[in-house]
C-alpha positions in Angstrom: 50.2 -40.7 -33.0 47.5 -42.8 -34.0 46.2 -43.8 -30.9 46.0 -40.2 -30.2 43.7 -39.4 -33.2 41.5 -42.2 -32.2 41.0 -40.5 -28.8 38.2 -38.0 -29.7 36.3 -41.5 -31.3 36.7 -43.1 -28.0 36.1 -40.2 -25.9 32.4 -39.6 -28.0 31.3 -42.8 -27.7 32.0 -43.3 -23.7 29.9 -39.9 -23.4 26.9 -41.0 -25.6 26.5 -44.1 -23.1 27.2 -41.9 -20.4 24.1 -39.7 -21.5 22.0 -42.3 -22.6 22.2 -44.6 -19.7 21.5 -41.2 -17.4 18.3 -41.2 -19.5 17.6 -45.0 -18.8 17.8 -44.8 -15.2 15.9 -41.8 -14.4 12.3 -42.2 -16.6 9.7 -40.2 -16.2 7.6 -41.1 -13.1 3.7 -41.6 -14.2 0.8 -39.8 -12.6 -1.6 -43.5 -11.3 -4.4 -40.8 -10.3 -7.3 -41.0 -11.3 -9.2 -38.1 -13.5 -12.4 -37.4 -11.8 -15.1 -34.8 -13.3 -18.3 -36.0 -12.1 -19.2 -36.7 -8.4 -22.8 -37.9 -7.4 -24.6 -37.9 -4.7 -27.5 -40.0 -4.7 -29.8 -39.8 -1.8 -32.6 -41.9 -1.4 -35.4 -41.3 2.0 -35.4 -44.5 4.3 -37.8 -45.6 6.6 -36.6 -47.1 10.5 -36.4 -50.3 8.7 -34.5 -48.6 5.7 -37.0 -49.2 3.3 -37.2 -46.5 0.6 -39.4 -43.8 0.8 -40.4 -41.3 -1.8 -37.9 -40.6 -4.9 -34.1 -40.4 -5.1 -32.7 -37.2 -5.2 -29.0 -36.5 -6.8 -26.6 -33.6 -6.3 -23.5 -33.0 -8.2 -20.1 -31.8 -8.9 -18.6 -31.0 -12.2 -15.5 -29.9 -14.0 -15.4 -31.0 -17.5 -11.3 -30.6 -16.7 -11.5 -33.0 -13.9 -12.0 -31.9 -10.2 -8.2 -31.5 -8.8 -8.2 -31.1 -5.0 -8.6 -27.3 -4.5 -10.2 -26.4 -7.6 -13.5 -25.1 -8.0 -15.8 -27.1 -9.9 -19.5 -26.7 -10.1 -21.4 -27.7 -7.1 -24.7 -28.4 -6.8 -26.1 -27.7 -2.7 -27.3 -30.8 -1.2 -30.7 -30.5 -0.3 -32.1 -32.6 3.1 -34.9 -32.6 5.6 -34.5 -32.2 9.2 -35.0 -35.8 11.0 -35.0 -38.0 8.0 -32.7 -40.5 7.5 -31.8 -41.1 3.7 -29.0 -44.4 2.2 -26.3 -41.8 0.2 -24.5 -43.5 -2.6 -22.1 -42.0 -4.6 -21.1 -42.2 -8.3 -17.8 -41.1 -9.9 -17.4 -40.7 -13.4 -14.5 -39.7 -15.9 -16.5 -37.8 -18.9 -12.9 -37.1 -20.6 -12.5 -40.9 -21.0 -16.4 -41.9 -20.6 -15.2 -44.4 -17.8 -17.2 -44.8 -14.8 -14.9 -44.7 -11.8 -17.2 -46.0 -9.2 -16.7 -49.8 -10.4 -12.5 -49.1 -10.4 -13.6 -48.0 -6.3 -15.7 -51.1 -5.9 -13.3 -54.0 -7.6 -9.8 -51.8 -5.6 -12.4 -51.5 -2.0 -9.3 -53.1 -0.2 -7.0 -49.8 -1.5 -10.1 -47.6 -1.5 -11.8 -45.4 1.5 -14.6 -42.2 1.4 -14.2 -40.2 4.8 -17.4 -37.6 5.3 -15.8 -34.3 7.3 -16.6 -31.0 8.0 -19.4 -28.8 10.4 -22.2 -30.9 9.3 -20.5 -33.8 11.2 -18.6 -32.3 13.6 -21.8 -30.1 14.6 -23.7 -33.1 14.8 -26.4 -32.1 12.2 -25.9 -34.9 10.2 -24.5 -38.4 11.2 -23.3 -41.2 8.6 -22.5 -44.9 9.0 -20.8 -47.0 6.0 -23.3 -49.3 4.7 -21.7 -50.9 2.2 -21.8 -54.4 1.0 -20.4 -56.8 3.1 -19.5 -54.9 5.9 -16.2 -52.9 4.5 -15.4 -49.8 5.0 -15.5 -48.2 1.5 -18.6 -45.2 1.6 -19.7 -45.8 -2.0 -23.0 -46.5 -0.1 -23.7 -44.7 3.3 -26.7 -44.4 6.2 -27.2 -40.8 6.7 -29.2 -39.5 9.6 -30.2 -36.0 10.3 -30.8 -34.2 13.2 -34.3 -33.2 14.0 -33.0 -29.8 15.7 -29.7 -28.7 13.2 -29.8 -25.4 14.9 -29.1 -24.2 11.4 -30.3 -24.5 8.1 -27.0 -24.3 6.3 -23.7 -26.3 6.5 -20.9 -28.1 4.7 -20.3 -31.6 4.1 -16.5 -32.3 2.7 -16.4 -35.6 0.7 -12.4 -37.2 0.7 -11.4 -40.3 -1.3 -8.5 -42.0 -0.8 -6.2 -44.6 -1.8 -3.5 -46.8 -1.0 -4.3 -45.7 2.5 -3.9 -48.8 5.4 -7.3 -49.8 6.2 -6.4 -51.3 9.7 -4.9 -48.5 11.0 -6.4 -47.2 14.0 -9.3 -45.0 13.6 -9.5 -45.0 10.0 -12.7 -47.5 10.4 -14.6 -44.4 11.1 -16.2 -42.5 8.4 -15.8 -39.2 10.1 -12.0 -39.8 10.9 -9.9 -36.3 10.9 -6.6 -37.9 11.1 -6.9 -39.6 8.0 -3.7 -38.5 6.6 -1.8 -40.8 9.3 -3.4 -44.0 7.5 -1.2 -43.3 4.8 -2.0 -43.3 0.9 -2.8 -40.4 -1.0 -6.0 -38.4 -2.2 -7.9 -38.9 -5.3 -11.0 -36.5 -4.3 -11.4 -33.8 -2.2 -14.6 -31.5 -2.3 -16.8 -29.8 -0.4 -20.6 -29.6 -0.8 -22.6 -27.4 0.7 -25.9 -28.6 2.7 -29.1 -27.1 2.6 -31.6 -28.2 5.6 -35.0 -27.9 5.2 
């Protein structure tokens, strides 16, 4: 008769480490992305020897919330000249935290990669090369090149960053490189600017 009110004792206490080591083993996973609300775009006139020319110009796009892929942030047209060729570098900020993103991008450059897409590329009005230090594949600095004859005066640029990706994997050298899904990784920016061609 004892043992029998000691039961409901016994029977609480197996529960409560029941329920707590449910909690234990299934924590909340974390969100490693980064918050982005400023992009740059810095572009700076070179000449055939890509020395500058003239003054930098800078474009940008803002969300004081942080630019989520398929939001719509504030975007600020890229404005270009027909035949010039211009070094594009690109600056990414986090205003929420006051951290400047683009050194993160630089120090990770091995988990990093910027892939330039969309008609102003795959129309062949603009070409881009990565020219960043060393020789890696990152796009925080970039040789841009546009066509003397655009056939148009407007297009689209769409900037992608990602990370974790595998750098090696075939194709993903290329800066223009539509598959880039298939490297693996995931997406910390996605955005389109639009391109004005004078």
């Amino acid at each position: 008769m004892k043992n029998l009110r000691k039961l409901p004792l016994y029977l609480f206490a197996v529960l409560a480490m029941g329920f707590a080591s449910c909690e234990s083993e299934n924590p909340e996973e974390e969100n490693d992305g980064e918050v982005i609300t400023d992009v740059t775009l810095n572009f700076q006139e070179v000449d055939a020897s890509n020395n500058p020319v003239g003054s930098p110009v800078s474009f940008k796009a803002s969300d004081p919330q942080g630019i989520e892929v398929g939001s719509s942030p504030t975007i600020q047209p890229v404005n270009i000249t027909r035949g010039k060729r211009y070094i594009m570098t690109i600056e990414v900020f986090n205003s929420i935290e006051n951290e400047d993103i683009t050194e993160e991008i630089l120090e990770e450059a091995d988990e990093h990669q910027f892939f330039f897409l969309g008609p102003a590329f795959t129309n062949n009005i603009m070409t881009i090369a990565y020219a960043d230090a060393g020789g890696i594949a990152l796009g925080l600095r970039n040789l841009v090149t546009v066509s003397s004859s655009p056939g148009t005066n407007n297009t689209t640029m769409r900037v992608v960053l990602r990370h974790d990706l595998n750098k090696s994997f075939s194709g993903a050298s290329n800066p223009n490189f539509e598959n880039f899904v298939q490297a693996g990784g995931e997406t910390d920016l996605d955005i389109t600017f639009p391109v004005v061609i004078n």
